[in-house]
C-alpha positions as CSV (number, residue, x, y, z in Angstrom):
1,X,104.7,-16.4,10.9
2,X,104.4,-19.2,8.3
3,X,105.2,-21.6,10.9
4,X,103.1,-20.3,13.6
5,X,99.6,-20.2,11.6
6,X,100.4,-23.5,10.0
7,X,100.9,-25.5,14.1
8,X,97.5,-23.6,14.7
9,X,95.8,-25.3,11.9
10,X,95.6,-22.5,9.2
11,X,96.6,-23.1,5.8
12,X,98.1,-20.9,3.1
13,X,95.4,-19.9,0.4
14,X,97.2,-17.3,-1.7
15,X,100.2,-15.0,-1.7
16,X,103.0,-13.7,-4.1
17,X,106.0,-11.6,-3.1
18,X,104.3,-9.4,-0.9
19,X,101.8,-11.1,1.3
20,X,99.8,-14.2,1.9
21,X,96.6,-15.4,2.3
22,X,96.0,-17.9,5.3
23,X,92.5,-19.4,6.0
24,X,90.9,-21.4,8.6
25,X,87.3,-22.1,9.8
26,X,86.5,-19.4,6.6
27,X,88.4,-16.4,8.6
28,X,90.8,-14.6,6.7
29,X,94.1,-13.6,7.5
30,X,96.8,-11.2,5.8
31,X,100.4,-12.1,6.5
32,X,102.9,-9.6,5.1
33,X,105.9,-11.0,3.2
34,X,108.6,-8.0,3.0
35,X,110.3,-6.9,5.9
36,X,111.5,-3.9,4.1
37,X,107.9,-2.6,3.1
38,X,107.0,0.7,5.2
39,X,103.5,-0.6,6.3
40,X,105.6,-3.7,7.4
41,X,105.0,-3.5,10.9
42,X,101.6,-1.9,11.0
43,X,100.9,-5.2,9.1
44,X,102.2,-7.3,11.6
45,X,100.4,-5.5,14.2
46,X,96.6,-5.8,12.2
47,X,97.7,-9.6,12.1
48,X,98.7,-9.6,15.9
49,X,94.8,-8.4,16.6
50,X,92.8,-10.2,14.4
51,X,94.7,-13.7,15.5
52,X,93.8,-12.2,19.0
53,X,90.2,-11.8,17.9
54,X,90.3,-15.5,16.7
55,X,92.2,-17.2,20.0
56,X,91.0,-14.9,22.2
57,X,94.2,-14.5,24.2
58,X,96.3,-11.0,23.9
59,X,98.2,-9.6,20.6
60,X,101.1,-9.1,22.3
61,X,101.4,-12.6,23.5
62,X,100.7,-14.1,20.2
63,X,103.8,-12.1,18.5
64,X,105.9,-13.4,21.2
65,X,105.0,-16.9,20.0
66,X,106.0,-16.2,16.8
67,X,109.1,-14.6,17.6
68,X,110.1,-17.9,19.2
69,X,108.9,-20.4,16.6
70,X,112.7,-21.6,16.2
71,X,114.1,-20.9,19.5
72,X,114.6,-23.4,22.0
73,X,114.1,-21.8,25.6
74,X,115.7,-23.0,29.0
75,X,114.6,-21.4,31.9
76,X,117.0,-21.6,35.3
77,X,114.8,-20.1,38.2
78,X,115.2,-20.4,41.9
79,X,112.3,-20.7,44.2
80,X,113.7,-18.4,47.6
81,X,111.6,-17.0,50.6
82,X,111.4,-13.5,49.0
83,X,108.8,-14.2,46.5
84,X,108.4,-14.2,43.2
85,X,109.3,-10.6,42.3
86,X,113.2,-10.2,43.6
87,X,116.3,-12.3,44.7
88,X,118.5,-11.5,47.1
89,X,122.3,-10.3,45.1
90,X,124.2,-13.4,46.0
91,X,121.7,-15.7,45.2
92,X,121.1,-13.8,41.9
93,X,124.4,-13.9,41.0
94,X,125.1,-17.8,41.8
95,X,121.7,-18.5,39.8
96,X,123.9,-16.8,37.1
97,X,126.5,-18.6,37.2
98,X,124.2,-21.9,37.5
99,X,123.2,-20.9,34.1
100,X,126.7,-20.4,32.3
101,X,127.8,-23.8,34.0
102,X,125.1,-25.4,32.1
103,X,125.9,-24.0,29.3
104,X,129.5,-24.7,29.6
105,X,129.4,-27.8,30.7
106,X,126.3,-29.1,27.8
107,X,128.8,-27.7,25.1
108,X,131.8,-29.9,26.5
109,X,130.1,-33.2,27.3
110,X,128.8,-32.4,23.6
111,X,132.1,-32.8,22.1
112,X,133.8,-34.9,24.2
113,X,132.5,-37.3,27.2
114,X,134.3,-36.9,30.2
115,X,133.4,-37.0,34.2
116,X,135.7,-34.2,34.9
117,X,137.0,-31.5,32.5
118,X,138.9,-29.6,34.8
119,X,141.2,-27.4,32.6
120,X,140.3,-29.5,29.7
121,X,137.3,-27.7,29.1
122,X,136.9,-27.7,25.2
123,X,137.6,-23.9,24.0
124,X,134.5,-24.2,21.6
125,X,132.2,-24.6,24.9
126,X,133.3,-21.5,26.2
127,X,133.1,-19.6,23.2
128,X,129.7,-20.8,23.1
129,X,129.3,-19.2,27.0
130,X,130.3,-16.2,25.5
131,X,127.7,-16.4,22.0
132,X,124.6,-17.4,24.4
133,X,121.9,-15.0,25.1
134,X,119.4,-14.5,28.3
135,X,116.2,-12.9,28.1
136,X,115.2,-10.6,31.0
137,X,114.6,-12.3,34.0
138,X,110.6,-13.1,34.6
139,X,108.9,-13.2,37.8
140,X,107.4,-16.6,38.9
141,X,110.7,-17.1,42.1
142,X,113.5,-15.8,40.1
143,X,113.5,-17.3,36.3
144,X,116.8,-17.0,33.6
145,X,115.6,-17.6,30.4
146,X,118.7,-18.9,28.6
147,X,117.9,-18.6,24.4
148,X,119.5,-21.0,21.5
149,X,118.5,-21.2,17.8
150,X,116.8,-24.0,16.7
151,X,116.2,-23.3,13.1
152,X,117.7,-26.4,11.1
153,X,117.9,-26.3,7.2
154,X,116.7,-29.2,5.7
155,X,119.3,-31.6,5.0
156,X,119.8,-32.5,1.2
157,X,119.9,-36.1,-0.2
158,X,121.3,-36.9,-4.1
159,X,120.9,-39.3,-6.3
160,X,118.6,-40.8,-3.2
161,X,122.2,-40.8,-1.1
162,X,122.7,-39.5,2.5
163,X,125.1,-36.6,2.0
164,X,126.9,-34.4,5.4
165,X,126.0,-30.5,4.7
166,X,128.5,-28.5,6.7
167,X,125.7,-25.4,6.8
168,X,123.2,-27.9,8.5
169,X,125.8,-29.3,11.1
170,X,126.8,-25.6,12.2
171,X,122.7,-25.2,12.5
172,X,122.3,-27.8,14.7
173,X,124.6,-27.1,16.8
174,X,122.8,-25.5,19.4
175,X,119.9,-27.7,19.7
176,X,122.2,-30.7,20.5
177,X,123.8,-28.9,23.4
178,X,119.7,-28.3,24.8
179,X,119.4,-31.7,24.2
180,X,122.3,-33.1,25.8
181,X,121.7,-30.8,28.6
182,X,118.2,-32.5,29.1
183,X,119.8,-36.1,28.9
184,X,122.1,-35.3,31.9
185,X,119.6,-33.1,33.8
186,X,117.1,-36.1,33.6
187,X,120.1,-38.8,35.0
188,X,121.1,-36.3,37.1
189,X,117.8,-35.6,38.9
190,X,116.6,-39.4,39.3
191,X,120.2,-40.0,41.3
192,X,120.1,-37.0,43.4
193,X,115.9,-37.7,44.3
194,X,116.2,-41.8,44.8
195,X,115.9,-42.7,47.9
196,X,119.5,-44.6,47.8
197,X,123.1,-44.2,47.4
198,X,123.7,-44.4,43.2
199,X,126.5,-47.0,43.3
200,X,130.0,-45.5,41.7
201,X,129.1,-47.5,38.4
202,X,125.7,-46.1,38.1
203,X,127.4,-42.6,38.4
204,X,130.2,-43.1,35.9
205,X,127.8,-44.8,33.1
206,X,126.0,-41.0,33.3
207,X,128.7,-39.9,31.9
208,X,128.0,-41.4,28.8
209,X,124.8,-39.4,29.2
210,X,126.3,-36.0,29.2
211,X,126.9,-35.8,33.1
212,X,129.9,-34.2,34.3
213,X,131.3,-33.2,37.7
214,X,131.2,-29.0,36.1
215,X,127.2,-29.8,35.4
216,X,126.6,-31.3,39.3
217,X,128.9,-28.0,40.6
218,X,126.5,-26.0,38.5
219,X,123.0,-27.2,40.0
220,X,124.8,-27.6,43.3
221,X,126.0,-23.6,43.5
222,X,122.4,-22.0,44.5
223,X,121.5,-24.2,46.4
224,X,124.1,-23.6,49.1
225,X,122.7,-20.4,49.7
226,X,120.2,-20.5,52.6
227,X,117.1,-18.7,51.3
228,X,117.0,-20.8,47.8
229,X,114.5,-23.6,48.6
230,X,114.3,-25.1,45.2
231,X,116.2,-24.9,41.8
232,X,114.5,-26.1,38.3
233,X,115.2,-26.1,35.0
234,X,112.6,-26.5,32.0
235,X,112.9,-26.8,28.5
236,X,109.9,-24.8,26.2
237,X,111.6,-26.9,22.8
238,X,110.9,-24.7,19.8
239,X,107.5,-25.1,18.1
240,X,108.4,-24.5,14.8
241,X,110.6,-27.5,15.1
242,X,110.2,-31.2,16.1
243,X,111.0,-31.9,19.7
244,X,114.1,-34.1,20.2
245,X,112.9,-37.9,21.2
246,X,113.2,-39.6,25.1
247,X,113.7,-36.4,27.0
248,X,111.7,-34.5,29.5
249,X,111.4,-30.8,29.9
250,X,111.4,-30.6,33.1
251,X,114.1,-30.9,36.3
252,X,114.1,-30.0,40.2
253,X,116.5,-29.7,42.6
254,X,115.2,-29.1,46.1
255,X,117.5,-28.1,48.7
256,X,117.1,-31.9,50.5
257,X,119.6,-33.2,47.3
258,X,122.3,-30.8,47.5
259,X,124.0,-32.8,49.8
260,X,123.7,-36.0,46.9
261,X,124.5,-33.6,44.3
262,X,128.2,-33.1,46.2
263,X,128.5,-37.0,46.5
264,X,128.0,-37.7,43.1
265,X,130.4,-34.5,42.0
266,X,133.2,-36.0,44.3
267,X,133.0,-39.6,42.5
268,X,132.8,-37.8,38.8
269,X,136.2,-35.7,40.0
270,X,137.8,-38.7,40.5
271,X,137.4,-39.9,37.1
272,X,140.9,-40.0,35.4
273,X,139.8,-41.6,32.1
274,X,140.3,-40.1,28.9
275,X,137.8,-38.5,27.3
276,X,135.6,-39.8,24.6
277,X,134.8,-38.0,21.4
278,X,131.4,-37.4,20.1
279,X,131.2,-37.3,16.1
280,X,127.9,-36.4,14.5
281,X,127.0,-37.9,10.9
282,X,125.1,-39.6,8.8
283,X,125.9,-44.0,7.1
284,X,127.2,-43.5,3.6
285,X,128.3,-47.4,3.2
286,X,128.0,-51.1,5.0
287,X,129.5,-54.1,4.4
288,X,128.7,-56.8,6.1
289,X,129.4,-60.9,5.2
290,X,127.1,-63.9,5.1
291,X,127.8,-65.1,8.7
292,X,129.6,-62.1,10.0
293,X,128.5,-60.9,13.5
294,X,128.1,-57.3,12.9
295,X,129.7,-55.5,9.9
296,X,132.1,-52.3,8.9
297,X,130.7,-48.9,8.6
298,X,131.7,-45.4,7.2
299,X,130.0,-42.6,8.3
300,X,130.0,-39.1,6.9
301,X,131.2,-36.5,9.8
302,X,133.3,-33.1,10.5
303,X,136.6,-33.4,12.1
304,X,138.4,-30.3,13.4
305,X,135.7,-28.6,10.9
306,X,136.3,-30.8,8.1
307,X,134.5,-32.9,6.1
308,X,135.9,-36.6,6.9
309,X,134.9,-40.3,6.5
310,X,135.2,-42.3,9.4
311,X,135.5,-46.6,9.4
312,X,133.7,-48.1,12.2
313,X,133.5,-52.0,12.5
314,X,130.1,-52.6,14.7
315,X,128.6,-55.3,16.7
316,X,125.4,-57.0,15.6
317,X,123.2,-54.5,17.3
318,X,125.2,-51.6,16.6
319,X,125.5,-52.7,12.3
320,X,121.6,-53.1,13.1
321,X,121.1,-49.4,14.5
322,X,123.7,-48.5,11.2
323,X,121.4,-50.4,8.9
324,X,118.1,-48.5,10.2
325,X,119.7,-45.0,10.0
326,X,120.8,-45.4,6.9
327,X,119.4,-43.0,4.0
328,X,117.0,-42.2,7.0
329,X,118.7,-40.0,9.3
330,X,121.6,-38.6,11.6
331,X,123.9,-41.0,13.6
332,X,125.3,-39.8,16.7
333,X,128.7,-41.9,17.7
334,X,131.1,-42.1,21.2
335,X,134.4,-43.5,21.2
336,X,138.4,-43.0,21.1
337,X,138.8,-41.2,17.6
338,X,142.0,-41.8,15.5
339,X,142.4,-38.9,12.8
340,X,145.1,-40.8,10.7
341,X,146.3,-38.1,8.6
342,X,146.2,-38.7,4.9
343,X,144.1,-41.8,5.2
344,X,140.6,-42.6,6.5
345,X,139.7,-41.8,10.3
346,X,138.8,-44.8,12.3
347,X,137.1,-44.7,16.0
348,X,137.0,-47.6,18.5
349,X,132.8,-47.8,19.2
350,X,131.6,-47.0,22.6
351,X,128.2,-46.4,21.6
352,X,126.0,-45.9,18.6
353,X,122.7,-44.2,18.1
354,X,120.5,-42.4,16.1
355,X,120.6,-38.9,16.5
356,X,117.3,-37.8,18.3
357,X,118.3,-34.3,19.0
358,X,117.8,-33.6,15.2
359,X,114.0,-33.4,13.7
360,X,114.2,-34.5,10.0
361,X,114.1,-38.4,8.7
362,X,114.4,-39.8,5.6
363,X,112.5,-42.6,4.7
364,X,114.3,-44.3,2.1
């Protein structure tokens, strides 16, 4: 509630343990404080009405928005010749399906990189098939509204040092699998609507973006049914938290691509490579020489759910990215991973970024 009234511009005047006092344009509103209290919910209902009183839109739509302050929403629908009020069973059920491949698939390419997962599919992305909630379906064609926490605890710094909070990683889980789902929907979607071919290259470097040949079968599914016309996805990113940087919410797949979307799943099955690991964590040293072209690294990370340090030697522009993130924010970080048991973990740099899925920075 605290976070809803504060994104509409109120501001807290008063409160102690059992309600608050928020203010705006000189109207007053009570926002009770413990869930336990009897009137609890006959409180939240007098706040529901006079916030409807005040934005003029209806109670039961403004406690829906608060519900979902730190829930990120992704809604799978299917536009079909039945309307918007019904599907047809078998496109239902492949719509369904669409949206456990996305899940599925967003979970892997978030833990490891890789065109085509097969059998390899990491066990953590379908546990996390199995943890994932949908909403009731909405009219408007056919929508799925697949639901993820957002909710990240702020991430402590001592002594002015970054430091890696296991509790924070676990929370943010979820909203890097939304986000990587939006960075491969959005490659996805500008090769499957361009007017030409995307060249083999083109299609393999989207791996690096998340795509996979499971994520192309996914979209692809509904659309082989004959009366499904169009299938979109769309992101509503939670309000109560920042929006993760250079995506877009939004991503169409008309019937015209599903033919492109095969193509481009045949090239990714055929890739053989070994997959790349994706470590989350934050710069705890540099070193870098007068005269050296880059520099060496250590990053803060889990591994196999433990806390680990990991030696990286960078490029110039990759020691640059290191030397920006530093004591500012999360690192992000793709490459072949070597555990070395009882001594520092190293990882042979693909790429290295700052981590826009997450919402906090640092400034140092």
């Amino acid at each position: 509630m605290a976070s809803y009234l504060r994104n509409a511009g109120w501001r807290l005047s008063a409160g102690g343990e059992l309600a608050e006092f928020w203010v705006r344009d000189q109207v007053e509103v009570l926002v009770p404080r413990r869930a336990s209290a009897p009137d609890f919910d006959k409180r939240i209902d007098i706040l529901a009405n006079d916030l409807q009183q005040v934005e003029e839109r209806p109670a039961e739509e403004i406690k829906g928005d608060i519900c979902r302050q730190f829930l990120d929403i992704t809604d799978v629908s299917a536009d079909h010749e039945y309307g918007a009020q019904c599907i047809p069973l078998d496109a239902g059920h492949k719509l369904f399906t669409t949206a456990k491949g996305l899940v599925v698939s967003a979970t892997a390419s978030t833990l490891h990189r890789r065109g085509y997962y097969g059998r390899s599919i990491p066990r953590r992305a379908r546990e996390q098939a199995k943890k994932t909630v949908v909403g009731h379906t909405r009219p408007g064609s056919y929508v799925i509204p697949i639901i993820n926490q957002a909710r990240i605890p702020e991430a402590p710094w001592e002594s002015d040092q970054p430091r890696l909070v296991e509790s924070v990683e676990e929370a943010a889980f979820e909203r890097r699998v939304t986000t990587n789902l939006a960075r491969a929907l959005g490659v996805l979607e500008g090769m499957a609507l361009q007017a030409e071919r995307p060249s083999v290259r083109d299609i393999n470097d989207a791996v690096g973006e998340g795509l996979s040949f499971e994520m192309c079968r996914a979209m692809a599914r509904p659309l082989q049914d004959e009366v499904v016309r169009d299938v979109s996805v769309s992101i509503a990113w939670a309000p109560g938290v920042s929006a993760p940087r250079g995506v877009a919410r939004t991503f169409e797949f008309p019937r015209e691509c599903s033919d492109r979307l095969k193509e481009i799943a045949t090239v990714l099955r055929r890739d053989r490579v070994d997959s790349h690991e994706v470590i989350y964590g934050v710069v705890v040293g540099l070193r870098s020489r007068s005269g050296d072209e880059g520099g060496r690294v250590e990053i803060e990370t889990l591994i196999d759910g433990v806390k680990r340090l990991v030696r990286l030697d960078l490029n110039e522009n990759d020691y640059e990215t290191a030397r920006s993130t530093h004591k500012r924010g999360p690192v992000v970080v793709r490459g072949t991973l070597h555990r070395n048991p009882g001594r520092s973990a190293t990882m042979d740099v693909l790429s290295f970024e700052p981590d826009l899925s997450l919402p906090f920075e640092r400034v140092g």
